[in-house]
N, C-alpha and C positions, 0 to 999 in steps of 0.2 A: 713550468720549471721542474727539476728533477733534481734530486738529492742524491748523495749515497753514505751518507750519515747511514753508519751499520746498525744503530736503533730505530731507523724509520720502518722498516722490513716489520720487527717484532709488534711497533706498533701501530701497524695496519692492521697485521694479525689480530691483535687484542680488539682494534675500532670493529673490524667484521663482527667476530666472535660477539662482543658483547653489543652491539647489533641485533643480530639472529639467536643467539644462544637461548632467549626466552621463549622460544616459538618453541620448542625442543620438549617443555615438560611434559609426562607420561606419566609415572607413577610416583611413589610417596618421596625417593631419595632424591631423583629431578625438583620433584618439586622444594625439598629442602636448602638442595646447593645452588640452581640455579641463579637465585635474587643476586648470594652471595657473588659467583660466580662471574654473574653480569655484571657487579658494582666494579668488582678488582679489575675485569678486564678495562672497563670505557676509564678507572682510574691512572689505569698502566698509559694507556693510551694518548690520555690528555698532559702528563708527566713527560711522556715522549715527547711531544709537539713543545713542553715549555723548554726541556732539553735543547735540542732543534732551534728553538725560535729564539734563545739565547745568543747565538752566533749567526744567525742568518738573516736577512732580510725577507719581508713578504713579498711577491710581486703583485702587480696592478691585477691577475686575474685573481686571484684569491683576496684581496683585498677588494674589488668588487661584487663577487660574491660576495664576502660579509656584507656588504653595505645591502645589497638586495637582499638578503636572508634580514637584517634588521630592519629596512624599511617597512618589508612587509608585514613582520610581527607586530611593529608598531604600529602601523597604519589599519588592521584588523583588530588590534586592541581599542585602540581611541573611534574603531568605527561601530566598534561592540560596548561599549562605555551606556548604553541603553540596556544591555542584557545583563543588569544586576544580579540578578535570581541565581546565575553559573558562574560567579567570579571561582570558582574550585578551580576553574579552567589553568589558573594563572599557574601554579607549582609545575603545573603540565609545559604552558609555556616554557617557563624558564629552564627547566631540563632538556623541552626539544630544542631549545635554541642553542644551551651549553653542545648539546650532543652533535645536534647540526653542524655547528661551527668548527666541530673539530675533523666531522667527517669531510667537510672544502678544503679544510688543509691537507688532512691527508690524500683526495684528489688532485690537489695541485701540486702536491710534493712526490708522489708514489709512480711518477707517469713511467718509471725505467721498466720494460717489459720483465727482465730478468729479474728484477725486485719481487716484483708481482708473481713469476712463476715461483719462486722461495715460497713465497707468504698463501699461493693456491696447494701448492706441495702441504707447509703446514692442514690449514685446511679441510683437505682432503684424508688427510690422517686422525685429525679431530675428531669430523665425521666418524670417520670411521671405529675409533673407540667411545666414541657416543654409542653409536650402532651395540656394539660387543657391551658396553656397560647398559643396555636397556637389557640386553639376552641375559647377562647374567643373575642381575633385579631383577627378573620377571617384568618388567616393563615391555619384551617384546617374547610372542609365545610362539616359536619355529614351527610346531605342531600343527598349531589352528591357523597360522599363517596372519596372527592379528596382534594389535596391541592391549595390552592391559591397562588402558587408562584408570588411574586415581583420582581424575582432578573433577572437579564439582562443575555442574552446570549451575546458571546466575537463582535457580528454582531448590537446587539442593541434591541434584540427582549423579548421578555418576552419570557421565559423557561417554559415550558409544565411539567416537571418530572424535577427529582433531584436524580444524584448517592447521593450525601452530607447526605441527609434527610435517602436515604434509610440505607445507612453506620451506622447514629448515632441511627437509634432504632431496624439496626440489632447487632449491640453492646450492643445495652441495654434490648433487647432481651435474649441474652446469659448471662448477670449479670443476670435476673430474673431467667431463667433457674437454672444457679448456684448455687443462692443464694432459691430460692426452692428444692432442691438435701438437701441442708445443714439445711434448719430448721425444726424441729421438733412440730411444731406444727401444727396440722390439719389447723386448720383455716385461719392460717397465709402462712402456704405453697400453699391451694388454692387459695388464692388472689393473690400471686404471679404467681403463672401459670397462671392464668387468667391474669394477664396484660402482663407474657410474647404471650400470644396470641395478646393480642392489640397491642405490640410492631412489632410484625411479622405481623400482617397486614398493621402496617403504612410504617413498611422498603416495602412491597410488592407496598403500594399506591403512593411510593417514584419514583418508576421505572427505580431503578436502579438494572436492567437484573444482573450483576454479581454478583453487591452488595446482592444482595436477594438471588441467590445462592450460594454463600459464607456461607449464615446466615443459609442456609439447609444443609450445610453438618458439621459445626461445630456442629449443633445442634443435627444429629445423630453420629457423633462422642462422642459429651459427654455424649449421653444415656446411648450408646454401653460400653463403657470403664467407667460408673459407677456399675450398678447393672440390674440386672432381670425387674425390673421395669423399670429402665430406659432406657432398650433396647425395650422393650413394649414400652412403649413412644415413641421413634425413630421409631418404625416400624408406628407407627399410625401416625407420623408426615409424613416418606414417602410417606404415603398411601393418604394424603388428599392433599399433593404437587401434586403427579401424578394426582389423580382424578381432582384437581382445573386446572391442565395445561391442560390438556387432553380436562376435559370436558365442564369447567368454563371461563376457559380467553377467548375462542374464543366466545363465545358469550356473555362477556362483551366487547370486543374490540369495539364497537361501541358506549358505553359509557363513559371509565374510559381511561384516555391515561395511564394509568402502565398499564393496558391491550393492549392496542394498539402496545407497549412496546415487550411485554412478546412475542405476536403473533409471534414478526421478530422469535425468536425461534422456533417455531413450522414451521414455514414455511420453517426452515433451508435458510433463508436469511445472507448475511454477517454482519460482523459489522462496514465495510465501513472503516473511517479512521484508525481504531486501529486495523485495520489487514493490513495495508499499514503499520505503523508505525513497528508493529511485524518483518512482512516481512523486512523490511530497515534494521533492526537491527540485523537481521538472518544475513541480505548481508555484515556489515560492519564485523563482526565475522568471521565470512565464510571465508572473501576476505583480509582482511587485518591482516597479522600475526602479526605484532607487535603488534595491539590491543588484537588479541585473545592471547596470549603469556605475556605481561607487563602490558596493557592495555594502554588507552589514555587521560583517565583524563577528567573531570567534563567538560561537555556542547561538548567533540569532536561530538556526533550524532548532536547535532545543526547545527555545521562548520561544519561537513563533508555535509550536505545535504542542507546548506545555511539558515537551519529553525530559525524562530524567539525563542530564549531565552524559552518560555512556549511550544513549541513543542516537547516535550521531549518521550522517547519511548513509554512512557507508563506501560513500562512491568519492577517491579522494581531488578528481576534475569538479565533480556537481559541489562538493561542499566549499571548493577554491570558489567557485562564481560566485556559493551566498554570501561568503567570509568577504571577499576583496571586489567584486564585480565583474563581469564579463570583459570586457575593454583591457581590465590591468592582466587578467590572467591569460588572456589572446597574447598580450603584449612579451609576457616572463613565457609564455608558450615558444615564440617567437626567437624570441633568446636562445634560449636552450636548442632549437630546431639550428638558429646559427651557430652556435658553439659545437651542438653536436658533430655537424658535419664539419667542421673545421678543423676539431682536434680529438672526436671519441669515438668514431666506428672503428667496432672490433677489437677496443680494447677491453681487458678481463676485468676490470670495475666498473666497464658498461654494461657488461650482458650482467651481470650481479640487478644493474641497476633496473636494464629494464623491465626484470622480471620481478622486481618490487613494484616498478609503476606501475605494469600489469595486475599486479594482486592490489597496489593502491585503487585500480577500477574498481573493484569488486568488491573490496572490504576497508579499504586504508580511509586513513583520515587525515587532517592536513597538522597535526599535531605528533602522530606517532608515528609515522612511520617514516622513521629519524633515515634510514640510508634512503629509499627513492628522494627526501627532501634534500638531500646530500648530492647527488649526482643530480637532480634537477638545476638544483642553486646554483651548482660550480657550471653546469655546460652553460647557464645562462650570463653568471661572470664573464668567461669566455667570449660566449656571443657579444657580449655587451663590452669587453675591451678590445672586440675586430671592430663593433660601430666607434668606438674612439677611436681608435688607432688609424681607422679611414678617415674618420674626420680632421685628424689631425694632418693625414699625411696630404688630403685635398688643401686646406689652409695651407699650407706650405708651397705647396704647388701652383697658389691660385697667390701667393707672396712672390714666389719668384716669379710668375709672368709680369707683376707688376712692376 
């Protein structure tokens, strides 16, 4: 279903923003406004949807998405009812759930292309005076080609790189992208390519290794599965990845630390703890049936391995199987796989999405990272009212032979 309630538009805008916008901190003024910044927007946003939901009706897919977004909170809760030690977990809950909830609605409401191009245009402007307010804080240094991170590492040290930074303008990268695909006019589509180029170098000067290749393969994906040009595009985009890893990073490595970064790859070095963390998670699967079969509920990797509350697997598939079991998560896999192809390729709050899923492999967790659980939940609503909808429409069918 689609809206065009003229407040839906703004509070998209706001659901994104306050989304992504914490990934973004860099130096002391970031770090002051953003909390703030994040609270107003997801406030604006949820104010929007009450507006909205005052006069409207829900339909059955967004109303199944809730019901799946709350079965399973529930059903990970009372399966974690064992793992006293981390009740901390619950506030956490209850925020990704409010947060969740509002981002299925605005999937379910937002689906007008032209809505979506307004609110990527936003966006892309954002970015863009993020960008300009790091340069003029000293947040970002044109000179040395780096950023000036303030924020503390969990030991007390000042932080060298940032996945957070690389995350939010490989996100706003793909809005440009997009949002250049979709305008028509010369002038205005090359300005936008041209900033999603500046965008993809600052997610690159972010140095976050995944996050950055995350941002390359969504972005030859939406070449490819747009048009002739856009797969020109991709192919030229691969071609200056490879030539840059190949033949660029290793001899900026002694300048720029996202170089310094990038090199662990070339050298085929580990990734240290998040391949321990992998591993554990492989092992609790593997070794204990009940979890791989029912699963074991929010925070069991922690208790099971004694880890403090934030140690969490990392990987936001591996820690779905400990939390809920193999079987349910095949199952909401499933889902999502029908709904996607039903009603979400190639639209601009999928490629958002699945380049969250993507960074969910790698870092996400099945509690915060509120937009992939947002686009996951809703294509699986979806999926899950085409199985009703067929069942229903066979019942009828199989009445009227009768």
């Amino acid at each position: 279903m689609t809206t065009n309630h003229p407040l839906i538009k703004y509070g998209l805008f706001c659901f994104i923003t306050g989304t992504t916008i914490g990934f973004a901190t860099v130096n002391n003024l970031t770090i002051a406004i953003i909390p703030y910044l994040r609270s107003v927007m997801l406030a604006i946003a949820a104010l929007v949807l009450l507006i909205w939901a005052s006069g409207f009706k829900i339909n059955r897919r967004i109303l199944l998405s809730f019901t799946l977004l709350i079965f399973m909170n529930l059903y990970g809760t009372i399966r974690g009812l064992d793992n006293l030690s981390y009740l901390n977990y619950l506030p956490d809950l209850v925020v990704s759930t409010i947060v969740v909830l509002t981002g299925l609605a605005y999937f379910g409401i937002s689906e007008s292309e032209r809505s979506q191009l307004t609110v990527a245009i936003y966006l892309v402007i954002f970015a863009a005076v993020w960008f300009l307010l790091l340069v003029f804080t000293g947040g970002l240094n044109l000179t040395t080609m780096a950023f000036d991170f303030q924020v503390y590492s969990r030991d007390g040290r000042y932080i060298l790189y940032s996945q957070g930074i690389s995350k939010f303008y490989g996100f706003a990268a793909i809005v440009a992208i997009w949002v250049a695909q979709k305008v028509n006019h010369i002038g205005g589509k090359n300005t936008v390519y041209i900033l999603s180029f500046v965008f993809i170098s600052l997610s690159f000067l972010g140095g976050g290794r995944g996050d950055f290749l995350a941002l390359i393969i969504v972005i030859v994906l939406m070449g490819f599965l747009s048009s002739l040009r856009g797969a020109l595009f991709s192919l030229v985009i691969v071609f200056i990845v490879f030539f840059f890893f190949f033949e660029c990073v290793p001899k900026l490595s002694d300048n720029i630390i996202a170089a310094q970064r990038f090199v662990v790859i070339l050298t085929g070095s580990t990734f240290g703890l998040r391949d321990i963390l992998f591993n554990e998670s492989l092992h609790i699967i593997s070794n204990e049936s009940n979890c791989f079969l029912f699963g074991c509920g929010f925070t069991y990797f922690q208790e099971y391995y004694g880890y403090s509350y934030g140690m969490y697997p990392h990987n936001i598939l591996l820690e779905a199987a400990i939390v809920w079991g193999v079987p349910l998560v095949l199952f909401v896999i499933s889902l999502f796989a029908l709904g996607f192809a039903k009603s979400g390729r190639g639209k601009f709050l999928s490629w958002i999405g699945i380049f969250f899923v993507l960074l969910g492999m790698k870092s996400g967790d099945v509690l915060g990272s509120w937009f992939a659980l947002s686009f996951i939940y809703f294509y699986a609503g979806v999926g899950l009212s085409a199985l009703v909808g067929s069942s229903r429409l066979l019942r009828r069918r199989g009445g009227m032979r009768e």
